[in-house]
N, C-alpha and C positions, 0 to 999 in steps of 0.2 A: 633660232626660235627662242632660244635663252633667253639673248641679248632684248630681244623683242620683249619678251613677259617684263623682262628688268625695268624699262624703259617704262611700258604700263604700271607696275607696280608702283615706281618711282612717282610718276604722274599722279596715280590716286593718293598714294601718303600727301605730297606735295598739295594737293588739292583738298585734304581732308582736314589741314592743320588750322586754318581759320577759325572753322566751324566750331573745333576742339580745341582752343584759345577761348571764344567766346563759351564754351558752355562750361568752361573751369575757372572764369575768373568774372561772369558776370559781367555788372556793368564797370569794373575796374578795368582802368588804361583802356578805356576807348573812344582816345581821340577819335576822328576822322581824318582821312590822309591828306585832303584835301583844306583839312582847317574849315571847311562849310562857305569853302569860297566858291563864286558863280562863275561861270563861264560869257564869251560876249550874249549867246541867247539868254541869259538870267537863270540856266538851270547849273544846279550843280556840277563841278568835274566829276566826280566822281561818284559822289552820294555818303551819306554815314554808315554803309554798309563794309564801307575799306576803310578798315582801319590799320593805324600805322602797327597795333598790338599783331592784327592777324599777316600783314608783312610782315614782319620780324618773327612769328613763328616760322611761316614757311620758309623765311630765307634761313632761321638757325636749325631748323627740324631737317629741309633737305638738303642742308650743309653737312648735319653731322650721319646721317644716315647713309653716306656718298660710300663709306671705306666697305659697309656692308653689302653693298650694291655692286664691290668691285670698281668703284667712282673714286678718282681723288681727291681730295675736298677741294681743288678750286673748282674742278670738272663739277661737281656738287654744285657747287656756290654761283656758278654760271647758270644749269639749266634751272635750277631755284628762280634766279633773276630774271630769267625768258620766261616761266611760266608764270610769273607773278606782273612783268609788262605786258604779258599778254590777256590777262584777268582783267588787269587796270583797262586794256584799250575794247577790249567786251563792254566794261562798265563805263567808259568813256561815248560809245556808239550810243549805248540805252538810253543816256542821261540825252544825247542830242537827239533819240527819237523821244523825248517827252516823255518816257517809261521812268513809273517810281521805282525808287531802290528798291530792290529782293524781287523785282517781275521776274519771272523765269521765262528765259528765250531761248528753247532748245536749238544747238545746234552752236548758234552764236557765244551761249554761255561756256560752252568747252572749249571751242574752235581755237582761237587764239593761244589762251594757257596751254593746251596741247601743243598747238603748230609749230609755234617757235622752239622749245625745250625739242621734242620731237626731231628736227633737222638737224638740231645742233649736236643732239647723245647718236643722232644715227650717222652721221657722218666719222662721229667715234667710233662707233662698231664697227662702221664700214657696211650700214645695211643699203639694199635696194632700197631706189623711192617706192616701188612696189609693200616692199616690207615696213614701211614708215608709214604707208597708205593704212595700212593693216594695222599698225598700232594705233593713230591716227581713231581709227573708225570702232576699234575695242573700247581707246576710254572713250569715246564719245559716249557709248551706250552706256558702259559701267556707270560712268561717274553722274550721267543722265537718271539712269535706274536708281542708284543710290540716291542723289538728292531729292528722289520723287518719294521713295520711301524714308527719307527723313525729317521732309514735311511733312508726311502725314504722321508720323511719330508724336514731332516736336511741335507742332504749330496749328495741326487740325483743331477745334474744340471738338468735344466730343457730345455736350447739350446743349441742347436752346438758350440763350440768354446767360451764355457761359460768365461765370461769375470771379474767376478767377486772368492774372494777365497772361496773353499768349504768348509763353518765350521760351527757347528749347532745355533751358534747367527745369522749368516747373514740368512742361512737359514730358522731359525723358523719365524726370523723377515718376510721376505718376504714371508714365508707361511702366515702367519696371515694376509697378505697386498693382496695376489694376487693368494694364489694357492688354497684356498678354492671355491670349484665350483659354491657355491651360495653366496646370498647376506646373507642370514637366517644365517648361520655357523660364516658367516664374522664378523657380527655383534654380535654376543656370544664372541668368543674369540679378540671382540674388544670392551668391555664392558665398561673400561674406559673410552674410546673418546668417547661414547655414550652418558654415566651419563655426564661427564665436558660439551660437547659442547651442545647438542643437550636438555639436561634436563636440568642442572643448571644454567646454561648460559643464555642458548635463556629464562627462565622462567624469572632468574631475570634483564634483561632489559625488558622485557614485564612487568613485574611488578612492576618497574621502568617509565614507557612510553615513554622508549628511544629506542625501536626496529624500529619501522619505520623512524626515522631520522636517525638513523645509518646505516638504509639497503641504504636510499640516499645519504646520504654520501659515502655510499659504490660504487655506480655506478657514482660519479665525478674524473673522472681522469683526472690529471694535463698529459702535456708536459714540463720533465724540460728538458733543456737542457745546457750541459757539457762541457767546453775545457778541454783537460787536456795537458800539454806542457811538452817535453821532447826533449834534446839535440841529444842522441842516436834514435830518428823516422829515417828509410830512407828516403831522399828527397821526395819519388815519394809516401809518402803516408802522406803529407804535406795537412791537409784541409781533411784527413780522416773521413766520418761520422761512427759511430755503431748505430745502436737502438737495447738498452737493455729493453729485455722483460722478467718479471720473476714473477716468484709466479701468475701466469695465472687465478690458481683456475675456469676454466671456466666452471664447470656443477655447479659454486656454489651459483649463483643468477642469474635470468632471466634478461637478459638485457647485461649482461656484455661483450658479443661478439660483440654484433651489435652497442655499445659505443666505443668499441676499433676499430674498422673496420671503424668506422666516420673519429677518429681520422688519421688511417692512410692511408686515403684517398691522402693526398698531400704530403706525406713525403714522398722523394727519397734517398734511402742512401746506403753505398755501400756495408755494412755488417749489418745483422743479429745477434741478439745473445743472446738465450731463457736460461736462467739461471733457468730452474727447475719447478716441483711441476705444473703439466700441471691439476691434478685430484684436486677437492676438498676436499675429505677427506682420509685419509692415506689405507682404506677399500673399499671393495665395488666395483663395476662393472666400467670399465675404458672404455666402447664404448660412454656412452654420452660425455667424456669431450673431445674424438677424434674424436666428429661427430661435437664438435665444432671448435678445429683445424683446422679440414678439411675445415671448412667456413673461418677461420680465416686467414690461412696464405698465399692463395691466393692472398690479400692483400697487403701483405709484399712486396716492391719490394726493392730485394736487388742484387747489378751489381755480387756479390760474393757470393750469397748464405746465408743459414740461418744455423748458428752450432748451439749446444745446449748441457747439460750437464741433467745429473739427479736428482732430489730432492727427498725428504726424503717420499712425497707424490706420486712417481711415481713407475709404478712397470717397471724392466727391461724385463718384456715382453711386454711391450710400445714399447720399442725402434725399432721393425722391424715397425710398427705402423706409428710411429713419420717420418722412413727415407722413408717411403711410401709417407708421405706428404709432403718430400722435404725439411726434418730437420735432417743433419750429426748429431748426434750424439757420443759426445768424451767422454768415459769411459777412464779416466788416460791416456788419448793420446793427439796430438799435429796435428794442422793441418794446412799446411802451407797458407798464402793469399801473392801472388806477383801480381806484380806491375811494368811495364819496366825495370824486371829483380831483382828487389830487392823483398826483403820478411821479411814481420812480423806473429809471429807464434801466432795464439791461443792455448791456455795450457787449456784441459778441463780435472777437477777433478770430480771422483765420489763420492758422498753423501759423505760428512764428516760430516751431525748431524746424522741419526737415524742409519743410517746403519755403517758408520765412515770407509768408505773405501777409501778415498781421499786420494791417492798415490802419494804425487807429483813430488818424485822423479822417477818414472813412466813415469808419464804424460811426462816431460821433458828429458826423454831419446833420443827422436830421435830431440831436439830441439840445433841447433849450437852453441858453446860458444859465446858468444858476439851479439848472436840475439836478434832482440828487439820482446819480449814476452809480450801477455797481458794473465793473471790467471785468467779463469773464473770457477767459481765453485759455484753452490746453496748457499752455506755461508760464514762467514766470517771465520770461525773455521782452516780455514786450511793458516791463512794468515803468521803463521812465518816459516813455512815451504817456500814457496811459494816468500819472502823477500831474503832467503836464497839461493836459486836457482837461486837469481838474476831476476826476472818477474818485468818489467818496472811499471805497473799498475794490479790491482788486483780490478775483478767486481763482483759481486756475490748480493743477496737477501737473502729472507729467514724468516729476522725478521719483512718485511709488515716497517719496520718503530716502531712499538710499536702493529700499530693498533688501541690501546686505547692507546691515551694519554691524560695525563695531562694537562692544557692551561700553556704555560711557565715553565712547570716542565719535557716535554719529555715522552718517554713508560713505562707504568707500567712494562712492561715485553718485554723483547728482545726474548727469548727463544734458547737463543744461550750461548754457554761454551764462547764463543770470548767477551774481555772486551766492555764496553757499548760504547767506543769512534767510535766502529765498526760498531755500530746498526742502523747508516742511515746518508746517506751522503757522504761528501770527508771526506776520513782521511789519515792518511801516515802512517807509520810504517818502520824503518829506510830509507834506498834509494827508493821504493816503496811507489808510488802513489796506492789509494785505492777509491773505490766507492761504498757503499751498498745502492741497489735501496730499494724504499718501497714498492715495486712491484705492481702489477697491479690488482690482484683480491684480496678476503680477506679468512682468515684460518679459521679454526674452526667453528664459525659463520659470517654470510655475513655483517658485521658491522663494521664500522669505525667513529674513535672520533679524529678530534683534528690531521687526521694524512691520507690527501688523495690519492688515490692509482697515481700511475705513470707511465708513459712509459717514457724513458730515453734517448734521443738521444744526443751523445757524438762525440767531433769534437776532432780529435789528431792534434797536429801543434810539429814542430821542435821547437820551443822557447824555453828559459830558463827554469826550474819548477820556478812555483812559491814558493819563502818560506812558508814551511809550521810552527806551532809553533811548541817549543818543543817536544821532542817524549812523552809519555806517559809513567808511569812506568808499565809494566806489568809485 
């Protein structure tokens, strides 16, 4: 019976390495095995679902796993080869019944990749065909069960008119974020941000005796406020206010609503504009940070409304949520604001850190040649994109500023791919004006050094730009 489990066990690794190939490296190395050549009926050998990336994982995955198994690595290297010609001759049948790649055909889709490895390790063991029968019909189901439950994981959409692409990174990402039903699940397959923030983190400023002034610091938030000057503004939006609000984080320390709510007490302005990341931590139950919204944005008074984009901390079953409270929400779309007749568009991009689905040539699809755009997006990650499309000014959050910084040295950490000249402040990036807020609430832990949160209220004027210095080399 050992020998038997080994053989199953072997089979699922063996079977499982494709999958976990493509959802670690995306669309890097992935030829087709076939090169997208046709067969004499004109359908493909194989399809773009074999690729040469997920052979060579399973041939080196169940090659090196062989000595564990009690396997020798050619004995390894062999049933590797049988289960992967026999995958191939699965996907070779589908293609001559006129089935598109990824159809699931139970039965057929194991049969093969089992059958062969399967005779070949049991004649190693020395098992009955009896007991080979029995391995045989275990993975069958296993490997059956499992891919049932990893499409619906990774590939199901979860809303109507799903707005994002179906592919098992974006997927699994937001399973781990929002499709688990409890908190208890959430927090297992989010184990890392558990141990970083919550264990080694909060331990060592407490053991430091820097937690409680950093939680204060945490609840001082600045009003800075912004001109930013461009030739191309239409007249009639000359004296333009925004307030930029982002990185909200509001379930993530007591107090932080009813401190921003003081603040915008007296501020009148004409647009809204919530750059992201409305939850505190990337996990976890998303009604408290919307039950403080819901307090929150009653506040806001703005003559045009409030948009908003998505962050890396928000799950997109938020957003019916979010426009219940009277917050548009722009997933790679464009939404016009006029004004006696003229119009400037906001460009909202989706998550371009954790999820990296920031489309901006998307976004700016329904936006006029020669319109004057502003690029809002949770980060700065998506700014040469977004230069290139031509977008007058580019606003976005994300990196808090540092968070922890330095006195005179600036953020230990941005946590952004986008160079550090982007990580808080104005910056330019060729004809493009740029603004990264330090946002309003704090990540990870509720703590701020050297570096205090903001709400950002921005005035556009027709005037010249102001020279900015040299561009930066990136």
């Amino acid at each position: 019976m050992i020998e038997a489990a080994t053989i199953v066990f072997y089979l699922l690794w063996v079977n499982a390495l494709p999958p976990l190939a493509s959802l670690l490296c995306g669309d890097r190395w992935r030829r087709p095995l076939d090169g997208g050549r046709l067969w004499r009926d004109r359908q493909p050998i194989f399809g773009p679902h074999k690729t040469i990336r997920g052979l060579l994982a399973s041939l080196t995955g169940g090659t090196m796993i062989g000595p564990l198994l009690g396997l020798s690595w050619p004995v390894a290297a062999i049933a590797a080869l049988l289960a992967m010609s026999g995958d191939l001759l699965s996907s070779f049948i589908k293609r001559r019944r006129i089935l598109q790649s990824g159809t699931d055909v139970v039965i057929l889709d194991q049969l093969f990749e089992a059958l062969f490895p399967v005779i070949f390790l049991g004649l190693i063991f020395a098992l009955s065909w009896g007991q080979m029968a029995a391995v045989l019909i275990s993975f069958i189901v296993i490997a059956y069960w499992s891919s049932f439950f990893w499409q619906r994981i990774t590939s199901r959409p979860v809303l109507e008119n799903y707005p994002r692409p179906i592919s098992s990174t974006v997927r699994l990402r937001e399973w781990r974020a929002c499709q688990i039903p409890t908190a208890r699940w959430q927090s297992l397959f989010n184990l890392n941000s558990i141990l970083s923030d919550l264990v080694f983190l909060t331990v060592l400023f407490k053991i430091a005796g820097l937690y409680e002034q950093g939680t204060r610091n945490a609840l001082k938030i600045e009003v800075v406020e912004k001109t930013f000057f461009s030739p191309a503004l239409p007249a009639s939006f000359e004296q333009f206010r925004i307030l930029l609000l982002t990185d909200l984080h509001l379930d993530g320390i007591d107090g932080l609503t009813d401190t921003l709510i003081n603040h915008l007490q007296d501020i009148e302005i004409d647009l809204c504009l919530i750059g992201g990341d409305i939850r505190m931590q990337t996990y976890g139950p998303i009604e408290p940070c919307l039950t403080h919204l819901r307090r929150l944005l009653p506040h806001v008074r703005s003559r045009h409304g409030l948009l908003g984009v998505l962050g890396n901390h928000d799950c997109l079953e938020m957003t019916p949520d979010f426009e219940e409270c009277g917050l548009i929400m722009l997933i790679n779309e464009a939404w016009p604001i006029t004004r006696n007749g003229e119009q400037i568009w906001i460009v909202g991009a989706d998550d371009p850190h954790l999820y990296r689905l920031a489309d901006a040539s998307q976004a700016f699809r329904d936006v006029p040649a020669e319109a004057f755009s502003i690029f809002l997006a949770h980060s700065p990650e998506t700014y040469k994109e977004a230069a290139q499309l031509q977008a007058q000014l580019y606003l976005c959050g994300h990196t808090h500023g540092g968070q922890i910084c330095l006195p005179q040295r600036g953020p230990i950490l941005t946590n952004s791919r986008a160079p550090r000249f982007t990580a808080s402040g104005n910056w330019q990036y060729q004809q493009m004006q740029g603004y990264t807020s330090r946002g309003a609430g704090s990540s990870s832990i509720p703590l701020r050094f050297n570096c205090p949160g903001e709400i950002t209220l921005i005035t556009l004027s027709r005037g010249a730009a102001i020279p900015s210095p040299p561009e930066p080399t990136v």
